[in-house]
C-alpha positions in Angstrom: 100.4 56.1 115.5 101.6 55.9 111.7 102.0 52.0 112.4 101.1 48.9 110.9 102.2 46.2 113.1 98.7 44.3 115.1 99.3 46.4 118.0 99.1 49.8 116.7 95.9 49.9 115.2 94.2 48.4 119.1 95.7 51.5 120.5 95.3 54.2 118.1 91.3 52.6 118.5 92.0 52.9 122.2 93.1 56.7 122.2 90.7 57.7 119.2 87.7 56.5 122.1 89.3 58.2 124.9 90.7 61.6 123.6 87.8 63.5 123.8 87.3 63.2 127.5 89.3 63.9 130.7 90.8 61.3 131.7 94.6 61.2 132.3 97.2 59.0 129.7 100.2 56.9 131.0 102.1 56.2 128.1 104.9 53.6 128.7 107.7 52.0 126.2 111.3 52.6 125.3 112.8 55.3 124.1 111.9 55.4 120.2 108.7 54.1 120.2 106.6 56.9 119.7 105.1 57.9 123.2 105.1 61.5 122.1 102.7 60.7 119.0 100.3 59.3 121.2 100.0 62.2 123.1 100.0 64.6 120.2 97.3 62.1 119.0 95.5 62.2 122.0 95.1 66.2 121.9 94.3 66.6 118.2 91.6 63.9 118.5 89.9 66.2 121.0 87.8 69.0 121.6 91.5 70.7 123.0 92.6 70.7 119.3 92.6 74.3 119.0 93.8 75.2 122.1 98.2 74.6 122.8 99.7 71.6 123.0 102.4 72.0 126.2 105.3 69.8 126.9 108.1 69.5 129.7 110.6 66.8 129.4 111.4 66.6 133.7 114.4 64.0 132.4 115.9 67.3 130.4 114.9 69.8 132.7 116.8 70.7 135.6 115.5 69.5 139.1 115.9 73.1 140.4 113.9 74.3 137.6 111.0 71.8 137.2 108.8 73.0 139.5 109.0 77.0 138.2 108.4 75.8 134.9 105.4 74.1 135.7 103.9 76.4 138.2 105.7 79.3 137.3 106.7 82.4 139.4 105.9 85.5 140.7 108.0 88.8 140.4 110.6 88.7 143.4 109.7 84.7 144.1 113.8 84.4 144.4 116.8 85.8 143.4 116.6 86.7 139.5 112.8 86.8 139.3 112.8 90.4 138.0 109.2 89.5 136.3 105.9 87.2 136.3 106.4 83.8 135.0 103.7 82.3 133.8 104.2 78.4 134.0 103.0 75.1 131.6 100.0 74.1 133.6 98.9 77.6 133.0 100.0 77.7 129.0 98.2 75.0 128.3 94.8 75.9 130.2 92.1 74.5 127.8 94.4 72.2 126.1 97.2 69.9 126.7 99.9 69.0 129.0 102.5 66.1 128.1 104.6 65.3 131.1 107.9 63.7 129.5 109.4 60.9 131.5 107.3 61.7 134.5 109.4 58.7 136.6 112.5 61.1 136.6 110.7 64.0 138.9 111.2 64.3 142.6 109.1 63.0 145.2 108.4 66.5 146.7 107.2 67.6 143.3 105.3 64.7 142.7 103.1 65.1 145.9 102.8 68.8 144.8 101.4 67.7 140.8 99.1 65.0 142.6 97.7 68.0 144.7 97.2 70.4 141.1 95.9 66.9 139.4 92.9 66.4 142.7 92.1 70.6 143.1 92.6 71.6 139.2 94.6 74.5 140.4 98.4 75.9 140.9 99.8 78.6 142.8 103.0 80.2 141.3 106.2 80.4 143.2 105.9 83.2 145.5 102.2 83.4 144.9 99.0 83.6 147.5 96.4 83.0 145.1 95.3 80.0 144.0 94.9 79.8 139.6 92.8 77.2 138.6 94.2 75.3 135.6 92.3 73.1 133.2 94.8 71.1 131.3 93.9 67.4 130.0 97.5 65.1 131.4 99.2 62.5 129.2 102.5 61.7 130.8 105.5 59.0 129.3 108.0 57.2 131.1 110.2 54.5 129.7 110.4 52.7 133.1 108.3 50.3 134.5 106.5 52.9 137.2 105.1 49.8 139.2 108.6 48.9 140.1 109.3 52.8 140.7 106.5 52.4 143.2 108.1 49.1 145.1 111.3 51.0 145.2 109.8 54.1 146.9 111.0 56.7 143.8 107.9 57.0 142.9 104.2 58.0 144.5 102.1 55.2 144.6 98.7 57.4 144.7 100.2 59.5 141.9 100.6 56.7 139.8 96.7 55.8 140.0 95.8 59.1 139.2 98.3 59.0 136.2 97.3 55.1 134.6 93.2 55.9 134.0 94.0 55.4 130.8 97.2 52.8 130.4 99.2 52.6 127.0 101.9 50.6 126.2 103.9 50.5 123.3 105.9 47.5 121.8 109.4 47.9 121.5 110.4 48.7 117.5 112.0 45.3 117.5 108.7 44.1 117.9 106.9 45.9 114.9 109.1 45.7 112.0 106.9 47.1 109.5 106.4 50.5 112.0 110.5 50.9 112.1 110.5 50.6 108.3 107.3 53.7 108.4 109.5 55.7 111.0 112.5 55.7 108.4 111.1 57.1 105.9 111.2 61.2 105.6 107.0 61.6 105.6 106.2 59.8 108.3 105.0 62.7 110.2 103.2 64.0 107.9 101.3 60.8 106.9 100.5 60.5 110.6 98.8 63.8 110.4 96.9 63.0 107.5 95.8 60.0 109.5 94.4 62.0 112.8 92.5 64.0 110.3 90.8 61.1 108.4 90.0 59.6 111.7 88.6 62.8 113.5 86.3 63.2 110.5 84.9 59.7 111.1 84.9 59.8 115.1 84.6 56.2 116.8 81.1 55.4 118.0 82.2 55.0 121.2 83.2 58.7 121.8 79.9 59.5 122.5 80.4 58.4 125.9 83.9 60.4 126.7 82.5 63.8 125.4 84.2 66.5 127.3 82.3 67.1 130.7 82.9 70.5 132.4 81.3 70.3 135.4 83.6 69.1 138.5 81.3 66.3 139.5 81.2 64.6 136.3 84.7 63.8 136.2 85.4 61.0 138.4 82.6 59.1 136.3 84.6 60.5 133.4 87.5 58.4 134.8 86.1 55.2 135.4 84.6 55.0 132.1 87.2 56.0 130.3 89.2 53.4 132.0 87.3 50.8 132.1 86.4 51.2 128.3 90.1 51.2 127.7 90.8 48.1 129.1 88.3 46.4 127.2 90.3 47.6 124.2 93.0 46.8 125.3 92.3 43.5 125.9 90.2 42.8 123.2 92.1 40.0 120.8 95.2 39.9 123.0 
């Protein structure tokens, strides 16, 4: 999002229109190419700003322990659960939940996050009581998730409900002038300076993503936004 190359400034347009709604984010590149910034981007471009950012990296995290840390647990769930746990989808109610490398988490889990993703709620581990959960979802891979799909690792009705919004960012080797940006020791903070320049001037366009919370606004929510995006996207390739 600090870049200069032609792409960059197509998608930062792209996630500047769409931030302020609901719709879901699949960010795809390699590793390096800032998938995390567009999230970050995505969530303080929003009306979520003020509310917590919450990331789980499922490449980093344990199988075992994936599904506790995003559902979290109730006292006596299993063997060591000697208190309530309270898990990301419910830390970032109101705000923000970046699914790192989502390609690398089970099948059974993924069927389970589908299920939180249609209902908007989450029982804990050991729980009876459905909690809803409001959480806006931007999720990175660095795989191709269509071929994921053909090879069966991943859901194919997941991945739909993930791409509403599809990003996709140019390897570095591709955008010279954003590798010579990311070198340099203020990067970061000249990206912040950036979302705050551009979330004082919003993009006209945000008008029609504004934040809907009522339920049956938010499949219209999704086919804007997605439909919108592509014409971004698009636009000058």
């Amino acid at each position: 999002m600090i870049g200069s190359s032609e792409a960059m400034p197509r998608i930062f347009d792209l996630i500047r229109m769409v931030a302020p709604s609901r719709a879901t984010i699949l960010v795809s590149g390699e590793n390096g190419t800032g998938k995390e910034l567009v999230a970050r981007a995505a969530h303080f471009l929003s009306e979520r700003r003020n509310v917590p950012f919450i990331k789980i990296n499922c490449a980093a995290t344990p199988e075992h322990l994936v599904e506790s840390e995003l559902f979290g647990y109730e006292k006596g769930a299993f063997t060591g659960a000697i208190r309530q746990h309270r898990g990301k989808f419910e830390l970032a109610h109101g705000g923000t939940l970046l699914l790192d490398e989502i390609s690398e988490m089970a099948l059974l889990l993924q069927a389970k996050l589908l299920r939180v993703l249609q209902e908007r709620e989450i029982e804990r581990l050991g729980g009876r009581s459905p909690i809803p959960v409001d959480a806006r979802i931007v999720a990175t891979t660095n795989r191709r998730l269509q071929n994921e799909v053909k090879e069966g690792r991943f859901r194919e009705d997941l991945y739909y409900r993930l791409k509403v919004v599809p990003v996709h960012l140019p390897p570095l080797r591709d955008r010279r002038s954003d590798r010579a940006l990311r070198t340099t020791g203020c990067a970061q903070r000249n990206w912040q300076r950036n979302m705050r320049q551009r979330a004082a001037h919003p993009c006209r366009d945000q008008s029609r993503f504004r934040h809907r919370r009522s339920g049956p606004d938010t499949r219209s929510d999704f086919r804007s936004a997605s439909v919108s995006a592509r014409g971004i996207l698009y636009r000058g390739s």
